[in-house]
LOLUMTOR-762807 format. One record per residue: residue in one letter; x, y, z of N, C-alpha, C in turn. Coordinates in nm, 2 decimals. Layout:
N
(pt "a" (X Y Z) (X Y Z) (X Y Z))
...
END
This chain:
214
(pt "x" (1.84 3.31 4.53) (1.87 3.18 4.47) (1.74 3.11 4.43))
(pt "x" (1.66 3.14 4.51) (1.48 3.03 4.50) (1.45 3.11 4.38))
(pt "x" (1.47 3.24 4.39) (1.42 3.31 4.27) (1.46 3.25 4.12))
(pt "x" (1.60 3.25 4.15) (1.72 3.25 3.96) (1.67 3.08 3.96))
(pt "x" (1.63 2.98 4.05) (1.59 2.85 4.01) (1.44 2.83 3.95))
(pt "x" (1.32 2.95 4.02) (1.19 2.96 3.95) (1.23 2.99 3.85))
(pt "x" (1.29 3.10 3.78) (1.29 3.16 3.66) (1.35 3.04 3.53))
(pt "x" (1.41 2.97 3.59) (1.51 2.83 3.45) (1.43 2.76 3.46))
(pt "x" (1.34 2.74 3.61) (1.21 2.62 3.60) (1.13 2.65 3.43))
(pt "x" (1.06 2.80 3.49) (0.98 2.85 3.35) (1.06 2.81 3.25))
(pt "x" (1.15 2.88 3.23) (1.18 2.85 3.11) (1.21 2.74 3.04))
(pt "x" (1.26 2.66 3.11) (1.24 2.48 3.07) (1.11 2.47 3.03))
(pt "x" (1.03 2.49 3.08) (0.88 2.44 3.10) (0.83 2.51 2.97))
(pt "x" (0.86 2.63 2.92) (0.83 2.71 2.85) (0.91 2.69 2.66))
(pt "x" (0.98 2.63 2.67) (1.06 2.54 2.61) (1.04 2.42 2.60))
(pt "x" (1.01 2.33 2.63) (0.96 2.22 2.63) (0.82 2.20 2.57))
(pt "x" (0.72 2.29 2.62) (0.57 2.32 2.56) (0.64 2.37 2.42))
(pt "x" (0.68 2.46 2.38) (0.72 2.55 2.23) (0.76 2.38 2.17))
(pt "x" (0.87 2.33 2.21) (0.95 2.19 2.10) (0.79 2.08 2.10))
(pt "x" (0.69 2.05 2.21) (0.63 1.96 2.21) (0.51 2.04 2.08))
(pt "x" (0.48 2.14 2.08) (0.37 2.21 1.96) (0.43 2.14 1.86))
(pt "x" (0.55 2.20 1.82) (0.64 2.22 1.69) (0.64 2.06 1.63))
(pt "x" (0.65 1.97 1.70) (0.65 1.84 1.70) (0.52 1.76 1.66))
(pt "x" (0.43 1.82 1.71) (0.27 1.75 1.69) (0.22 1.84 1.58))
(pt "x" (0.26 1.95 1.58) (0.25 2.00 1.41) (0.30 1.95 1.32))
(pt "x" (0.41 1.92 1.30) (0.46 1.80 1.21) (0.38 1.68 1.19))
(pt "x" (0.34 1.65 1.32) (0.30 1.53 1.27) (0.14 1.48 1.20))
(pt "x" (0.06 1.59 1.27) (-0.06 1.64 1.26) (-0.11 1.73 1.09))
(pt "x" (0.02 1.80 1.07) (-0.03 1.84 0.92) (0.02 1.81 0.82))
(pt "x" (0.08 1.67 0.81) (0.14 1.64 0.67) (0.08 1.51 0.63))
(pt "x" (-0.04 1.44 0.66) (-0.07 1.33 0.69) (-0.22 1.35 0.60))
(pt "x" (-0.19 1.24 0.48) (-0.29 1.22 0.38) (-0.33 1.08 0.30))
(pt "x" (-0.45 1.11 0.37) (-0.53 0.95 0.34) (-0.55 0.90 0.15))
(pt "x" (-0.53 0.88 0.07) (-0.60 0.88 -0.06) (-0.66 0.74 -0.11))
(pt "x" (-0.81 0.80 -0.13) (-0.92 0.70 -0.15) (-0.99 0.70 -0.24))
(pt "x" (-0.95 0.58 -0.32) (-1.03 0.55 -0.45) (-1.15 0.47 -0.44))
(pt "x" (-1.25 0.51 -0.55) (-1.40 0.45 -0.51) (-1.42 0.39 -0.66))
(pt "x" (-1.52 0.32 -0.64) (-1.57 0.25 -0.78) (-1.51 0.16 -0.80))
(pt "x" (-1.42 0.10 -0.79) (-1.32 -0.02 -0.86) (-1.36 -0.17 -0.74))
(pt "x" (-1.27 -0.25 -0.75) (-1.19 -0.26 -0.87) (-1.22 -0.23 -1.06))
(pt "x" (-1.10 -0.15 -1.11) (-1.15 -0.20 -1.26) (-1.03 -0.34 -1.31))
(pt "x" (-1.07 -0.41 -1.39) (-0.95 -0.51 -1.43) (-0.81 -0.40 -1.49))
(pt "x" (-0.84 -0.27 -1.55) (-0.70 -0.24 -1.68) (-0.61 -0.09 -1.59))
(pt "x" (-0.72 -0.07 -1.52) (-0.66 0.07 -1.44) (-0.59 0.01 -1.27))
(pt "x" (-0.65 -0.03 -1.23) (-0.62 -0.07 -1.07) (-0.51 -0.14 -1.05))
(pt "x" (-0.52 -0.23 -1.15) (-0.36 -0.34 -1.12) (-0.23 -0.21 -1.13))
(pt "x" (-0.23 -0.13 -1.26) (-0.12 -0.05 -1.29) (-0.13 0.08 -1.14))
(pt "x" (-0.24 0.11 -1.14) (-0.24 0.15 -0.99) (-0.13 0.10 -0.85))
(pt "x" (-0.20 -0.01 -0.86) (-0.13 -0.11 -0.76) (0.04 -0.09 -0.80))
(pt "x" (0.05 -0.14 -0.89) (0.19 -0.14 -0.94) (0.24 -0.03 -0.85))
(pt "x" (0.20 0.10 -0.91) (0.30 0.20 -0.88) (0.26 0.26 -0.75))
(pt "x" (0.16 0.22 -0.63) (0.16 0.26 -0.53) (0.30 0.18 -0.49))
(pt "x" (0.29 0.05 -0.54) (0.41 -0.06 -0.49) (0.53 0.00 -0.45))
(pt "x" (0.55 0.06 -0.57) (0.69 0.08 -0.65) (0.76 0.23 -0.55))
(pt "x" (0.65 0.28 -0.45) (0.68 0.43 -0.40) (0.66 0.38 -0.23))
(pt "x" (0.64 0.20 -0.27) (0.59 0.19 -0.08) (0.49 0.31 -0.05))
(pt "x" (0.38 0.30 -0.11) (0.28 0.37 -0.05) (0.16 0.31 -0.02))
(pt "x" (0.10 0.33 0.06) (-0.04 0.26 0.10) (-0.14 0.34 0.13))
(pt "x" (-0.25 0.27 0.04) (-0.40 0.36 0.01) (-0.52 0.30 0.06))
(pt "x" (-0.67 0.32 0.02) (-0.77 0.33 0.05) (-0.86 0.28 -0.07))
(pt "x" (-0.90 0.19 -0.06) (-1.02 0.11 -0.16) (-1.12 0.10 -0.13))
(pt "x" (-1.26 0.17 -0.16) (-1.35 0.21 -0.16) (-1.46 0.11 -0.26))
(pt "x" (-1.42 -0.01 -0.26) (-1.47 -0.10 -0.38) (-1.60 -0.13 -0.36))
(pt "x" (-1.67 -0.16 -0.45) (-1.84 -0.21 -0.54) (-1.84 -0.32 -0.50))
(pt "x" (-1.95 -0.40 -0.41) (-1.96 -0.53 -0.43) (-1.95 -0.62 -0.56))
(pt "x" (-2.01 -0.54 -0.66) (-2.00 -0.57 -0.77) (-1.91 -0.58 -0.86))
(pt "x" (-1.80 -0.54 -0.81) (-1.70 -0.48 -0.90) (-1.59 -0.56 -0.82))
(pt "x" (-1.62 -0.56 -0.73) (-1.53 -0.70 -0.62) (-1.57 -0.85 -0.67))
(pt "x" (-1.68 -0.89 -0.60) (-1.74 -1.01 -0.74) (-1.64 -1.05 -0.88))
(pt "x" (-1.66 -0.95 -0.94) (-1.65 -0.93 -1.08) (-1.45 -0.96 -1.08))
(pt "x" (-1.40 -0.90 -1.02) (-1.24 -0.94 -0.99) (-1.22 -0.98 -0.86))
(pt "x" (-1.21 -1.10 -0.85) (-1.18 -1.13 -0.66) (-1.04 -1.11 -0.66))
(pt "x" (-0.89 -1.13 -0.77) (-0.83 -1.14 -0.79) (-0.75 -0.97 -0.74))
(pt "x" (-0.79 -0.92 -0.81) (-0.81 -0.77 -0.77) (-0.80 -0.73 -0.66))
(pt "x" (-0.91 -0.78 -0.57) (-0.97 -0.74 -0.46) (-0.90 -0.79 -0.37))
(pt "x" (-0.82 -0.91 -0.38) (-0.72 -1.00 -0.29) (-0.62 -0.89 -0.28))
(pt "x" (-0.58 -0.87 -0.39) (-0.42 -0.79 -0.38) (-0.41 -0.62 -0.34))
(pt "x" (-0.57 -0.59 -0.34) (-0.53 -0.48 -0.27) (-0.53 -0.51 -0.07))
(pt "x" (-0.60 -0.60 -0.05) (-0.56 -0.63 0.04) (-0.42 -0.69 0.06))
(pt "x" (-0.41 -0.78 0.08) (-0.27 -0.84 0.04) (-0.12 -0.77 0.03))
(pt "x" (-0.18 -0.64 -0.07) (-0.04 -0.56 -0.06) (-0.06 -0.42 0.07))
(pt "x" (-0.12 -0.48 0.16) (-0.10 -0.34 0.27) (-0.23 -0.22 0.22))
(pt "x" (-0.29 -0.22 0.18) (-0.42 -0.10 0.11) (-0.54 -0.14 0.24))
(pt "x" (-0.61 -0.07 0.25) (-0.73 -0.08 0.38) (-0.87 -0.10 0.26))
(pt "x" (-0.94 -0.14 0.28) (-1.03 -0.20 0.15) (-1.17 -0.16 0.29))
(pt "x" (-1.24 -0.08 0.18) (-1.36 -0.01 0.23) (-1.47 -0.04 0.17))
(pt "x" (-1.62 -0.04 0.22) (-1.73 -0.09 0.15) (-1.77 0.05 0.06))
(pt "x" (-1.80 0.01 -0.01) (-1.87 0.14 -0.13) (-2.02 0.11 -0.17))
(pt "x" (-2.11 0.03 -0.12) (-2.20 -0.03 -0.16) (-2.19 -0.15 -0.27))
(pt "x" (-2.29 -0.22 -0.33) (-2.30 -0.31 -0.38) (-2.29 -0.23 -0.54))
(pt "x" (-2.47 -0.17 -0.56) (-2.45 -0.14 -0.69) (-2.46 0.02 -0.74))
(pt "x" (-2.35 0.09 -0.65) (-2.38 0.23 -0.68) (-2.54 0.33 -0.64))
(pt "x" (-2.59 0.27 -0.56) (-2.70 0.29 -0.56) (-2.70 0.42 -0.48))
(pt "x" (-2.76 0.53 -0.44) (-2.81 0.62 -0.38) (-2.85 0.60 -0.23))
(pt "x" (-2.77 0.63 -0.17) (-2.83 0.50 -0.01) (-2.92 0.63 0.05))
(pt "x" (-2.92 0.73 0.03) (-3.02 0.86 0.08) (-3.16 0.81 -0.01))
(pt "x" (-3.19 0.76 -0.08) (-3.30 0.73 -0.14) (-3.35 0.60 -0.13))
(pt "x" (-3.31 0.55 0.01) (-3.37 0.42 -0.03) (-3.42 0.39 0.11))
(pt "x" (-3.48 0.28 0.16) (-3.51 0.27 0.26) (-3.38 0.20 0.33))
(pt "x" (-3.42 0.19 0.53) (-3.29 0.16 0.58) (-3.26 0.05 0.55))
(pt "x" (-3.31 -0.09 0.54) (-3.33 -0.21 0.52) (-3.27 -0.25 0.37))
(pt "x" (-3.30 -0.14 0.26) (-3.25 -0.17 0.12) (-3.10 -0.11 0.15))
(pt "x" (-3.09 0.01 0.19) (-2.99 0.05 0.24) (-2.88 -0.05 0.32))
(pt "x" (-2.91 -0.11 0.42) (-2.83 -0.22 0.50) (-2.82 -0.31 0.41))
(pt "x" (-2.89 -0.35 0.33) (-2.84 -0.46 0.23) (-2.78 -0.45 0.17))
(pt "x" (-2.72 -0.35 0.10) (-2.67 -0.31 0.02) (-2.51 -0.32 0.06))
(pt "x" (-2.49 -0.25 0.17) (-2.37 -0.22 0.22) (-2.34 -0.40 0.26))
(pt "x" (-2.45 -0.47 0.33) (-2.40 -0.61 0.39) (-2.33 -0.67 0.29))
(pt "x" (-2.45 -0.70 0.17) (-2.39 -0.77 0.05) (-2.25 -0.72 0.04))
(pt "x" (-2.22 -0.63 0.04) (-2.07 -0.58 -0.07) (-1.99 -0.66 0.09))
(pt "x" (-2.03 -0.61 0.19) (-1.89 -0.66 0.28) (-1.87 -0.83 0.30))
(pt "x" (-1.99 -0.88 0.26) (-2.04 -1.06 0.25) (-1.90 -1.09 0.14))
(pt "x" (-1.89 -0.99 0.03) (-1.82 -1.02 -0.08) (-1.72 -1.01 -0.09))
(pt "x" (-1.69 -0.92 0.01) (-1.54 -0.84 0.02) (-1.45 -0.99 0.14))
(pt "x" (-1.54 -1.01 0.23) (-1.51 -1.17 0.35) (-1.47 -1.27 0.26))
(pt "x" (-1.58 -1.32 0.16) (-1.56 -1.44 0.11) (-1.42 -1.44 0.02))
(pt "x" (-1.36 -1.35 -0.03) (-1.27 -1.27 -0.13) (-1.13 -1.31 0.00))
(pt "x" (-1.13 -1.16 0.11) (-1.00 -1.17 0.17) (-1.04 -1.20 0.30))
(pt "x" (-1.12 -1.26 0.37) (-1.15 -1.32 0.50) (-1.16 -1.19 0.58))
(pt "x" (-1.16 -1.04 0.48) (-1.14 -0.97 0.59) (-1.32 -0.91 0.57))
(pt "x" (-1.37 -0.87 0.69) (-1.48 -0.76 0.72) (-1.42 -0.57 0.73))
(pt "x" (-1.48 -0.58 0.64) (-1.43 -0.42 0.62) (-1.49 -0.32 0.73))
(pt "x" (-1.39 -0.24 0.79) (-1.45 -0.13 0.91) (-1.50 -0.02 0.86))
(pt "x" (-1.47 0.03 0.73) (-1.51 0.15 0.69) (-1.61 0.15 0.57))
(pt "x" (-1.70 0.22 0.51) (-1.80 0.27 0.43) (-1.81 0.42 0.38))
(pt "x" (-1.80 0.43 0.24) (-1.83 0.55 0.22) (-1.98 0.52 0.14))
(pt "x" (-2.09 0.59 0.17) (-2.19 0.60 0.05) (-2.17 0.62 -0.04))
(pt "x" (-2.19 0.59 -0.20) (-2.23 0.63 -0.33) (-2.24 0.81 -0.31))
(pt "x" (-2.17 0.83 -0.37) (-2.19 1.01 -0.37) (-2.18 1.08 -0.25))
(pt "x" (-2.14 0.98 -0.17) (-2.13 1.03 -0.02) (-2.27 1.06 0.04))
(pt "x" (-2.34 0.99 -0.01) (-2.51 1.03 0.04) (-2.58 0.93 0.08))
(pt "x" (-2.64 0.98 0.25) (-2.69 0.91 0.33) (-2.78 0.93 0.43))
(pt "x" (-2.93 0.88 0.44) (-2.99 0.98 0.57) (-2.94 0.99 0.71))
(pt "x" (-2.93 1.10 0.74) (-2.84 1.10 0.89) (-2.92 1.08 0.97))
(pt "x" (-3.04 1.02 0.97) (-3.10 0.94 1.08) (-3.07 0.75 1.05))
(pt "x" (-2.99 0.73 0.96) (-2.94 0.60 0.95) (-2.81 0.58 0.94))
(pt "x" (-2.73 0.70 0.95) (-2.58 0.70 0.99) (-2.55 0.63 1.14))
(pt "x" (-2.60 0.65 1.25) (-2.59 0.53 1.35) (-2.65 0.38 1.34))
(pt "x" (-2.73 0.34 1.25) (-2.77 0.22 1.27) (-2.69 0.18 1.16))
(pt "x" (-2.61 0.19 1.07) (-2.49 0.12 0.99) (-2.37 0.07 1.13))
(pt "x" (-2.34 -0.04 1.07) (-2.23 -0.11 1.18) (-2.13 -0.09 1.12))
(pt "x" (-2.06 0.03 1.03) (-1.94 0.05 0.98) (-1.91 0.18 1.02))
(pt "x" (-1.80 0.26 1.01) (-1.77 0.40 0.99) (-1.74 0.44 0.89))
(pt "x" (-1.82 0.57 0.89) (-1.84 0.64 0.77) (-1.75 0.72 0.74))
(pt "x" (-1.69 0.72 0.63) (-1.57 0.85 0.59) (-1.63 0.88 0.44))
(pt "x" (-1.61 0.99 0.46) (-1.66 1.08 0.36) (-1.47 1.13 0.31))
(pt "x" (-1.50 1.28 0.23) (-1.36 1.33 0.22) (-1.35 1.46 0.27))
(pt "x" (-1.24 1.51 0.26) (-1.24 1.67 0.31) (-1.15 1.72 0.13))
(pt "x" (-1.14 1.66 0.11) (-1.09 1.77 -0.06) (-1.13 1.65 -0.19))
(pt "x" (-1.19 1.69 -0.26) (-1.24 1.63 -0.36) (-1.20 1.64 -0.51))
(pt "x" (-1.13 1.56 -0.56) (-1.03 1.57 -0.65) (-1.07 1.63 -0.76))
(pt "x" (-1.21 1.58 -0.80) (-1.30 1.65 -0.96) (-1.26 1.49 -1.04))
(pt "x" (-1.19 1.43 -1.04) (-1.12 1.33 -1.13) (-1.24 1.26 -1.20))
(pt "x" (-1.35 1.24 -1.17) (-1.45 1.16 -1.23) (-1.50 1.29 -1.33))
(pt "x" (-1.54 1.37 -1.32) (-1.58 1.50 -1.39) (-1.45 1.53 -1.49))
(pt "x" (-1.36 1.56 -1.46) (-1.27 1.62 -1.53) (-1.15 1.54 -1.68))
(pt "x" (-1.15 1.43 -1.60) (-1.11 1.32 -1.64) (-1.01 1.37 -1.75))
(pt "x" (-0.91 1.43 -1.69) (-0.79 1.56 -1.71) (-0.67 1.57 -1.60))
(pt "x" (-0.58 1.49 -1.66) (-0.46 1.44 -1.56) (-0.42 1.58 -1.55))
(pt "x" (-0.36 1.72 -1.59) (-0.30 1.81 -1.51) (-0.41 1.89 -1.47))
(pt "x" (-0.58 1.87 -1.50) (-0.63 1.94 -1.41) (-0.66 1.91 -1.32))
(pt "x" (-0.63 1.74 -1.27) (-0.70 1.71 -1.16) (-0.57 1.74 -1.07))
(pt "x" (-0.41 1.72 -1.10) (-0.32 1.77 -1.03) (-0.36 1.88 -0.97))
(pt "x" (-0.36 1.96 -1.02) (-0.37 2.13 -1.02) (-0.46 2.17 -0.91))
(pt "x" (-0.58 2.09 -0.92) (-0.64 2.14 -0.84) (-0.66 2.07 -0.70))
(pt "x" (-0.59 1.93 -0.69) (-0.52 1.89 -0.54) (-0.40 1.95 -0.53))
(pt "x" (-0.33 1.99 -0.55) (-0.24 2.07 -0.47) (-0.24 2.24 -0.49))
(pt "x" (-0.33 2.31 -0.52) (-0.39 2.43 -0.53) (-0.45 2.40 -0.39))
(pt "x" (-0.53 2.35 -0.38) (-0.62 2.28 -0.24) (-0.54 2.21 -0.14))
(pt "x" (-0.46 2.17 -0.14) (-0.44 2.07 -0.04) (-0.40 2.13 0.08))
(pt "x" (-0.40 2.10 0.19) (-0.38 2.19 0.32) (-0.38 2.15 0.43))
(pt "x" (-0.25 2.04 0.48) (-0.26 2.02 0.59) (-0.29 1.82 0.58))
(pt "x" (-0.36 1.84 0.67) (-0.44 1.67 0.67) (-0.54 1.69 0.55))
(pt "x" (-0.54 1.57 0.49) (-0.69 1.57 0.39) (-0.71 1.38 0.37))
(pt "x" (-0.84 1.38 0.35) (-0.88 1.29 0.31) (-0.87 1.28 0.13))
(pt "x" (-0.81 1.27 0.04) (-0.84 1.30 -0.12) (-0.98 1.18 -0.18))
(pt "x" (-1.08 1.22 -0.22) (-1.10 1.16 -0.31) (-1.10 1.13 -0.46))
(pt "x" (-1.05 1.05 -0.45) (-1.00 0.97 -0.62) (-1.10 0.89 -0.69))
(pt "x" (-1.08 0.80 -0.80) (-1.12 0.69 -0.87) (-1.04 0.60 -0.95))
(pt "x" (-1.08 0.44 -0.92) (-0.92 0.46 -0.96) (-1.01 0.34 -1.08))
(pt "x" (-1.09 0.42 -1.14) (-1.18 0.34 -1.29) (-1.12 0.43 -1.46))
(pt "x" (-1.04 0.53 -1.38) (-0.99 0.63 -1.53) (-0.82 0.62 -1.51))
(pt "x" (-0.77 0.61 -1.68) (-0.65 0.63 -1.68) (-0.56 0.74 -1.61))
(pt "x" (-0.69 0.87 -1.66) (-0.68 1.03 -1.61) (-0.62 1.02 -1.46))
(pt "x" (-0.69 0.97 -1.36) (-0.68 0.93 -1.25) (-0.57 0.83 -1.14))
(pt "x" (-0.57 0.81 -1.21) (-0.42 0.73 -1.19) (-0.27 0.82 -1.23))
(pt "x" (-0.31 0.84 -1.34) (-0.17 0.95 -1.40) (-0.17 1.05 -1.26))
(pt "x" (-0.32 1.12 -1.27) (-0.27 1.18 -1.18) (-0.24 1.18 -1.03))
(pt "x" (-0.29 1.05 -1.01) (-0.25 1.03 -0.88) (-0.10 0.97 -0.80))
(pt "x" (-0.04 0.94 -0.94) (0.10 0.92 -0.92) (0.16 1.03 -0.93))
(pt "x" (0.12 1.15 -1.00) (0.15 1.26 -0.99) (0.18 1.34 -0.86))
(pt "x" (0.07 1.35 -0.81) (0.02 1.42 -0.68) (0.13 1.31 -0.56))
(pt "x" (0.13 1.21 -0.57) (0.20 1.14 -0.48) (0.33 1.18 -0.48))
(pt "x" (0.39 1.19 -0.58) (0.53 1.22 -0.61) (0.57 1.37 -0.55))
(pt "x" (0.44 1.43 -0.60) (0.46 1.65 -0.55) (0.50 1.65 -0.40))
(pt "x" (0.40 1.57 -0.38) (0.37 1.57 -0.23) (0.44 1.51 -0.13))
(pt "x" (0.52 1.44 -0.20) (0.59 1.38 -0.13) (0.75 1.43 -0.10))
(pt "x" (0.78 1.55 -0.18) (0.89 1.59 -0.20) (0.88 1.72 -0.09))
(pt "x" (0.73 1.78 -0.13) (0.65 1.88 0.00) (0.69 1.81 0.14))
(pt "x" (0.63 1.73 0.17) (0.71 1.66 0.35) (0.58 1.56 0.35))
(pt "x" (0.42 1.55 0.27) (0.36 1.48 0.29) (0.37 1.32 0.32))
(pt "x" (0.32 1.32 0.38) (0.33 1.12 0.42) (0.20 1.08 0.38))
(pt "x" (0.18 0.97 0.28) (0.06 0.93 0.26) (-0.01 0.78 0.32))
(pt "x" (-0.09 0.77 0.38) (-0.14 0.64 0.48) (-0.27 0.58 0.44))
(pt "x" (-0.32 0.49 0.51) (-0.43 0.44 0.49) (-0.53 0.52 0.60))
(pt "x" (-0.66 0.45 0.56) (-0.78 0.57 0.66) (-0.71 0.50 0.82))
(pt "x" (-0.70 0.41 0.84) (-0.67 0.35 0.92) (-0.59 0.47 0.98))
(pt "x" (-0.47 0.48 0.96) (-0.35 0.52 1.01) (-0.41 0.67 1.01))
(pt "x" (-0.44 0.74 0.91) (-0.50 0.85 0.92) (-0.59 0.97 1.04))
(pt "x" (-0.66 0.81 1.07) (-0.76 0.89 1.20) (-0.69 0.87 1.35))
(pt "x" (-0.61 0.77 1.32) (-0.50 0.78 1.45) (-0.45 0.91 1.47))
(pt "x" (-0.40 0.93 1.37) (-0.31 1.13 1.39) (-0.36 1.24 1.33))
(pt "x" (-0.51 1.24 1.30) (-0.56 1.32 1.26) (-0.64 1.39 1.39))
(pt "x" (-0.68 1.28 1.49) (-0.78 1.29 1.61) (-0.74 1.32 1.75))
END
């Protein structure tokens, strides 16, 4: 009898582990951050906006101090509509080429602008080109996100090649990066939202992202 009750122990147990995998797989590989950098622009972003609206989807703004400045209006409503709004530096500048000091200013300024705009302080930073000395990656008071699949969309500036080549690539969790300063870019990112979404992907902010990616 102790025996035939060990053996349904296991297998409960053995069952239970199998359904609890199967489950955190689901949740762990369909989960996609997309992050646009350079903007706000005034003629692309708003229509952006629009149609992330229109699909209840929420994204990732990677905005220019300068380019925040330049539209606060902008800059309000991606906050405003649920989007996680990230420092990109002030003016595009090369933050691996500069000192740490020009470097911290850079990044301070844009998040001074991004405060005064939506009262919020931004937690996240991507560098300009993603480039940055990694002896100054700890003394920044933000977190850095880089991407794990990279769209081409600035290069290519070719709505079914930039498709094509995010979902040829896509796999699992990814971080995408976008731009959301070209028409190209937008088309296709409504695109890719739509594919992907039909796939089982769930698309989130970085926020939500590193919750179930970690």
């Amino acid at each position: 009898m102790k025996k035939i009750i060990l053996i349904i122990f296991i297998l409960v147990i053995s069952l239970s582990y199998k359904e609890e995998k199967v489950v955190n797989n689901n949740i762990n590989s369909k989960y996609i951050a997309l992050t646009f950098d350079d903007g706000p622009n005034n003629k692309t972003t708003p229509r952006l906006l629009d149609e992330l609206k229109k699909r209840n989807i929420q994204a990732t703004f990677f905005v220019l101090g300068l380019q925040a400045e330049k539209y606060p209006e902008i800059t309000r409503r991606i906050v405003n509509e649920g989007h996680t709004i990230g420092n990109h530096t002030y003016n595009h500048y090369n933050l691996s080429r500069l000192s740490f000091l020009e470097a911290q200013n850079e990044l301070q300024k844009t998040s001074d602008v991004i405060f005064s705009i939506t009262s919020i302080y931004p937690k996240y930073y991507r560098p300009s080109y993603g480039s940055i000395k990694k002896n100054q990656i700890n003394k920044i008071n933000l977190k850095l996100v880089r991407w794990t699949l990279d769209s081409k969309d600035w290069r290519y500036q070719n709505t079914p090649r930039i498709v094509k080549k995010v979902l040829n690539e896509v796999d699992g969790n990814e971080i995408i990066l976008m731009h959301d300063i070209y028409d190209t870019s937008v088309d296709a990112a409504i695109e890719i939202i739509d594919k992907l979404t039909v796939q089982g992907y769930k698309f989130v902010t970085i926020d939500k992202y590193l919750q179930v990616s970690t």
